[in-house]
N, CA and C atoms as a LAMMPS dump frame, in Angstrom:
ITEM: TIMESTEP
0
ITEM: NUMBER OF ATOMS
270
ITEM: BOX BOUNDS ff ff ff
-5.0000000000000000e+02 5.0000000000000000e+02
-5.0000000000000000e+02 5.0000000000000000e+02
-5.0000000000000000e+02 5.0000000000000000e+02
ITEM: ATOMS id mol type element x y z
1 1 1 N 17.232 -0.804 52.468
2 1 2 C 17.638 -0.182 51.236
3 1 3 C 17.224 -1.078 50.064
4 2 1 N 16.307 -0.633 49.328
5 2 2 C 16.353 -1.301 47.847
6 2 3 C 17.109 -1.513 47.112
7 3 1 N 17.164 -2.747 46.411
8 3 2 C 18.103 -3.335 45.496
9 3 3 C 17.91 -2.982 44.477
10 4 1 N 16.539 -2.898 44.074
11 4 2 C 16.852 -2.337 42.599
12 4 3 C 15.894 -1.107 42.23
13 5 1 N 15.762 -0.336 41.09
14 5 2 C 14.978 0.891 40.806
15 5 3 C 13.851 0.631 41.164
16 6 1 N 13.242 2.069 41.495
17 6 2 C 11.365 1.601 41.704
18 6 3 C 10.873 2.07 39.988
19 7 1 N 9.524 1.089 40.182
20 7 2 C 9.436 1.018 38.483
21 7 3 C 8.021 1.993 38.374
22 8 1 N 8.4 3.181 38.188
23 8 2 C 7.973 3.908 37.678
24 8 3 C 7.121 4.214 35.946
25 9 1 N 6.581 5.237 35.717
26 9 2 C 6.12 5.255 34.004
27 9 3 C 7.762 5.789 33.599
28 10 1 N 7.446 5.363 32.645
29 10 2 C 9.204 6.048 31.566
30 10 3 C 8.844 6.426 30.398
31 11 1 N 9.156 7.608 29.983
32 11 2 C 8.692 8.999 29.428
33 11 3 C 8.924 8.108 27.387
34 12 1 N 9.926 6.905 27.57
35 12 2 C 10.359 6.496 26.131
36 12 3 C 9.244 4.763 25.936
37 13 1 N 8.417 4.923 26.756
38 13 2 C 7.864 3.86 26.665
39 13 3 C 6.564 3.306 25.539
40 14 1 N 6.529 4.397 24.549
41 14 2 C 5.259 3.957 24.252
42 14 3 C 6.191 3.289 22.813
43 15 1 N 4.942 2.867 22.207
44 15 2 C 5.295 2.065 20.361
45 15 3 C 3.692 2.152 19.917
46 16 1 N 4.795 2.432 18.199
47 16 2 C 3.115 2.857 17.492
48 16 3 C 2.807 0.967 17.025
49 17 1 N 1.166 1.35 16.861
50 17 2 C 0.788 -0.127 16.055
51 17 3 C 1.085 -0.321 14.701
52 18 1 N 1.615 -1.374 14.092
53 18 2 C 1.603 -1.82 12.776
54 18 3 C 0.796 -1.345 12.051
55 19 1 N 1.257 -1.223 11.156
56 19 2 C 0.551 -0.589 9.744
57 19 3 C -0.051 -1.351 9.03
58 20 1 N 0.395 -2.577 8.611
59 20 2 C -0.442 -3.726 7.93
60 20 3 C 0.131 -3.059 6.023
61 21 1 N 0.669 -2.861 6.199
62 21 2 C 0.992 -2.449 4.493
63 21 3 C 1.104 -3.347 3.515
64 22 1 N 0.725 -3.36 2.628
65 22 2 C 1.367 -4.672 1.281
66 22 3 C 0.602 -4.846 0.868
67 23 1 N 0.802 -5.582 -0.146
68 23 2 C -0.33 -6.577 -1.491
69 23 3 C -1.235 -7.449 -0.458
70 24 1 N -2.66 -6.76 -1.109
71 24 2 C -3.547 -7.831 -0.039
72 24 3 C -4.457 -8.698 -1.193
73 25 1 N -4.378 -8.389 -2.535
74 25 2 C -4.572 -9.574 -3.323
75 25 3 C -3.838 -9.678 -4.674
76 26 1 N -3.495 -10.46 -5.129
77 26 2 C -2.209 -10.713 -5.919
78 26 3 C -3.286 -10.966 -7.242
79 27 1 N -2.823 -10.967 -8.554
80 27 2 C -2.595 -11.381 -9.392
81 27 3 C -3.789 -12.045 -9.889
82 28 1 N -4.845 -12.467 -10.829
83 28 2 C -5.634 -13.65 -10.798
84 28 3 C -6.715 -13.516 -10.223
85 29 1 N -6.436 -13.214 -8.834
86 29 2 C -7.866 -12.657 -7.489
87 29 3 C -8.997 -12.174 -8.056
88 30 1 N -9.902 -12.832 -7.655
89 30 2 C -11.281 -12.018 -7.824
90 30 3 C -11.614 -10.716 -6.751
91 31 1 N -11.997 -9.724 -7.363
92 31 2 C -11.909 -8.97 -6.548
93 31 3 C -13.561 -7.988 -6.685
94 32 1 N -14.068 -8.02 -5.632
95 32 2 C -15.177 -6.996 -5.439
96 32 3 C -15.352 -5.59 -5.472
97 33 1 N -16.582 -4.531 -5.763
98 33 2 C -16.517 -3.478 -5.527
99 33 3 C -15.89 -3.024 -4.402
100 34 1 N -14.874 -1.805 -3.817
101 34 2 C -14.488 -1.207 -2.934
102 34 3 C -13.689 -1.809 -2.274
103 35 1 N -12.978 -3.368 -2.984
104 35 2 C -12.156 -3.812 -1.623
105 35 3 C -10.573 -3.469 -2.199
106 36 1 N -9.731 -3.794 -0.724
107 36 2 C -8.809 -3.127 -0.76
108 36 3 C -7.929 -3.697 -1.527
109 37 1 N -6.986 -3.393 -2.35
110 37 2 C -5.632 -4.154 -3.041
111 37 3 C -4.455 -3.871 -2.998
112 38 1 N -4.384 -2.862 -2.699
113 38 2 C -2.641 -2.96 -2.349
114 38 3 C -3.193 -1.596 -0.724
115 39 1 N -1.65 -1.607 0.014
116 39 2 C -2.123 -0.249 0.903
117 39 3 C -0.737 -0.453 1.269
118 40 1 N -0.404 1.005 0.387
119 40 2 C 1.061 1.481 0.788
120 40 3 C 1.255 3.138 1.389
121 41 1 N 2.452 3.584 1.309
122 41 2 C 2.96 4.587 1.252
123 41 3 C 3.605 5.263 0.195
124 42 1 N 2.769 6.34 -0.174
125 42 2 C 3.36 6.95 -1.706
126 42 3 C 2.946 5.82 -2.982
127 43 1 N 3.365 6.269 -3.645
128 43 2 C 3.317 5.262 -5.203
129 43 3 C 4.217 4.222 -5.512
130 44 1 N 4.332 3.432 -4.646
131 44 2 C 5.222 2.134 -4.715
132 44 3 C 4.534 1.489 -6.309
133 45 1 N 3.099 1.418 -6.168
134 45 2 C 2.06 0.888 -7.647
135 45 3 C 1.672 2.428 -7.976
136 46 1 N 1.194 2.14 -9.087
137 46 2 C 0.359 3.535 -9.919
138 46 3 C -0.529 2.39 -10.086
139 47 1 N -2.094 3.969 -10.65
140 47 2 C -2.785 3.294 -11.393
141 47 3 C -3.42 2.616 -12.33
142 48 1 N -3.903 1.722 -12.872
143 48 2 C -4.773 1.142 -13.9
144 48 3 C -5.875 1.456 -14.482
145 49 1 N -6.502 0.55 -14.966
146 49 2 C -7.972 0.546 -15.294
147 49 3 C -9.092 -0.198 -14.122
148 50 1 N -10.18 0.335 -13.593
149 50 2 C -11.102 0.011 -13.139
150 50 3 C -10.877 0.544 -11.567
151 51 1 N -9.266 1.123 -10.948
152 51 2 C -9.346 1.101 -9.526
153 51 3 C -8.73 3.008 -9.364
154 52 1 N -9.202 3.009 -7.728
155 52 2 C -9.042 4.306 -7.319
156 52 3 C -8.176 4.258 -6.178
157 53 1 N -7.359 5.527 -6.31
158 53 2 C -6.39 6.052 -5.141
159 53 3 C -6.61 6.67 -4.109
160 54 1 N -6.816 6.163 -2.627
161 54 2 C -7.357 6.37 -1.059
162 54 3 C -6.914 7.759 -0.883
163 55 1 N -7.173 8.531 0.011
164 55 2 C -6.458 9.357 0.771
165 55 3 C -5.122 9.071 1.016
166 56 1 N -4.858 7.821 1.533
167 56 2 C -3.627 7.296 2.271
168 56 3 C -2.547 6.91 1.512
169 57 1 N -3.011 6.722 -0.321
170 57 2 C -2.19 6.071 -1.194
171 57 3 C -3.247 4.597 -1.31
172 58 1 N -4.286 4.228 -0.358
173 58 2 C -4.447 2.944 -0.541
174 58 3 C -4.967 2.962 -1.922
175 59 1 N -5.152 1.411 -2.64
176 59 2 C -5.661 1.208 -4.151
177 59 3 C -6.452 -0.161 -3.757
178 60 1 N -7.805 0.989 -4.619
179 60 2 C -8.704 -0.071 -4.151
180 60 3 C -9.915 -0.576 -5.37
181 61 1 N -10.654 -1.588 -5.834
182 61 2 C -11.267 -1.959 -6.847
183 61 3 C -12.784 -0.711 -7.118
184 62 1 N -12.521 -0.063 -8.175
185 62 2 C -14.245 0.433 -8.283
186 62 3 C -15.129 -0.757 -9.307
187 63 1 N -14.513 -1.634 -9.781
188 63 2 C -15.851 -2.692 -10.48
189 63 3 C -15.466 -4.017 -9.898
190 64 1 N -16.445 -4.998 -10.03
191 64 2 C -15.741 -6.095 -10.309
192 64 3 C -15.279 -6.791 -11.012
193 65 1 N -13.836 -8.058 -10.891
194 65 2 C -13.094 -8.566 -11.913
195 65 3 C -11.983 -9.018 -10.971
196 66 1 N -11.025 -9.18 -11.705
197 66 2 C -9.788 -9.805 -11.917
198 66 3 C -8.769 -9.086 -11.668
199 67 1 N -7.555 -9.107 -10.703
200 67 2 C -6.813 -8.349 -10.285
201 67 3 C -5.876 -8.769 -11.3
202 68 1 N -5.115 -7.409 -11.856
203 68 2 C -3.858 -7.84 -13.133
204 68 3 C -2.82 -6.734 -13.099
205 69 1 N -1.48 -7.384 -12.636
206 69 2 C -0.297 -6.611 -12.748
207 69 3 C 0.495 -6.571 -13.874
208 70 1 N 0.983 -5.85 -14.245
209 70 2 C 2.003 -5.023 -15.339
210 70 3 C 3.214 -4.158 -14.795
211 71 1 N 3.689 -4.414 -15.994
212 71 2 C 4.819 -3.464 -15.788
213 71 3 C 4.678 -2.449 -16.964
214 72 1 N 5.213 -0.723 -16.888
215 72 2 C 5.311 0.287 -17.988
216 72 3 C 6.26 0.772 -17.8
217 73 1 N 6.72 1.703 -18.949
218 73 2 C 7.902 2.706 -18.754
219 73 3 C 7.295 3.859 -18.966
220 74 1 N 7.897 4.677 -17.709
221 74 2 C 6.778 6.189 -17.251
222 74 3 C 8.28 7.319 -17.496
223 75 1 N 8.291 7.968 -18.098
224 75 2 C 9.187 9.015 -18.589
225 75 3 C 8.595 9.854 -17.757
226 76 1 N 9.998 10.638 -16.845
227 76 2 C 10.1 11.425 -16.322
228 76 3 C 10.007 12.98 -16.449
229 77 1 N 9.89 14.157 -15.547
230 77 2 C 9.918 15.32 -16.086
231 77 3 C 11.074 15.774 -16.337
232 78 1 N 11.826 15.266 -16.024
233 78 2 C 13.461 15.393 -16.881
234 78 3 C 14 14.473 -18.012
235 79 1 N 12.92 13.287 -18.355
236 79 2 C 13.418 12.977 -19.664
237 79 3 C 13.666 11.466 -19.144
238 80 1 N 13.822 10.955 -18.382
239 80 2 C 14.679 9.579 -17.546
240 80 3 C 13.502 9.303 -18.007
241 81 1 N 13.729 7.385 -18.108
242 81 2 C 12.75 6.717 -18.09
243 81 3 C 12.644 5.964 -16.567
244 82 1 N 11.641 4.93 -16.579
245 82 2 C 11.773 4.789 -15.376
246 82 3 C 10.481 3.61 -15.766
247 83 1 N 10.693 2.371 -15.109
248 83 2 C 9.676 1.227 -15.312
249 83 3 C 8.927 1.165 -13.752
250 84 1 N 7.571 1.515 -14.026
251 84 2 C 6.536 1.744 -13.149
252 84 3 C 5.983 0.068 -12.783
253 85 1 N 5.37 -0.301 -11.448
254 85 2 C 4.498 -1.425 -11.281
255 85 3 C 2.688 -0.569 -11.714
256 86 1 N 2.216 -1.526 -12.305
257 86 2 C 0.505 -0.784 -12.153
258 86 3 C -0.735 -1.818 -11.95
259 87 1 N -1.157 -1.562 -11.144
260 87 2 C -2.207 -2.052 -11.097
261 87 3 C -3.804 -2.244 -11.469
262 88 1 N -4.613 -3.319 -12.102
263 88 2 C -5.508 -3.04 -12.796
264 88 3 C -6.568 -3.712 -12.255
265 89 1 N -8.141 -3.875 -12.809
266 89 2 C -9.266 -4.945 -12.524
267 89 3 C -9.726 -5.012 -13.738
268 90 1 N -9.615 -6.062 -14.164
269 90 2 C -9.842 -6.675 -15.617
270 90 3 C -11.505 -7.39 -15.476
């Protein structure tokens, strides 16, 4: 008689891979045509001057320059204000 379970596949076994999300160059950074700078979900950043918004939400450089964060206040469609992060290439 066996002591313990036979180890079978189990139907709850799988896990998805990491996403890799976040600021992948900060502030200052030199940054090249097409590379990546932030890669989130939804509009955690809006956009700036010089960069474009992925399919995915990613934000990524169209010239080259200088990565530069700000802060704005983005008024809502009900009137609220609301202080946005944005991202730019200077």
């Amino acid at each position: 008689m066996a002591t313990t379970k036979s180890s079978g596949t189990v139907k709850t076994g799988r896990d998805s891979k990491p996403k890799y999300l976040g600021v992948k160059l900060y502030g200052g950074q030199k940054v090249k045509v097409g590379e990546v700078i932030i890669r989130q979900r939804g509009t955690k950043f809006i956009l700036g001057k010089n960069v474009k918004k992925g399919r995915d939400d990613t934000i990524y450089a169209i010239k080259e320059g200088v990565v530069s964060f700000s802060t704005r206040n983005k008024t809502r469609y009900d009137g609220r204000k609301k202080r946005v992060k944005v991202v730019s290439v200077l």
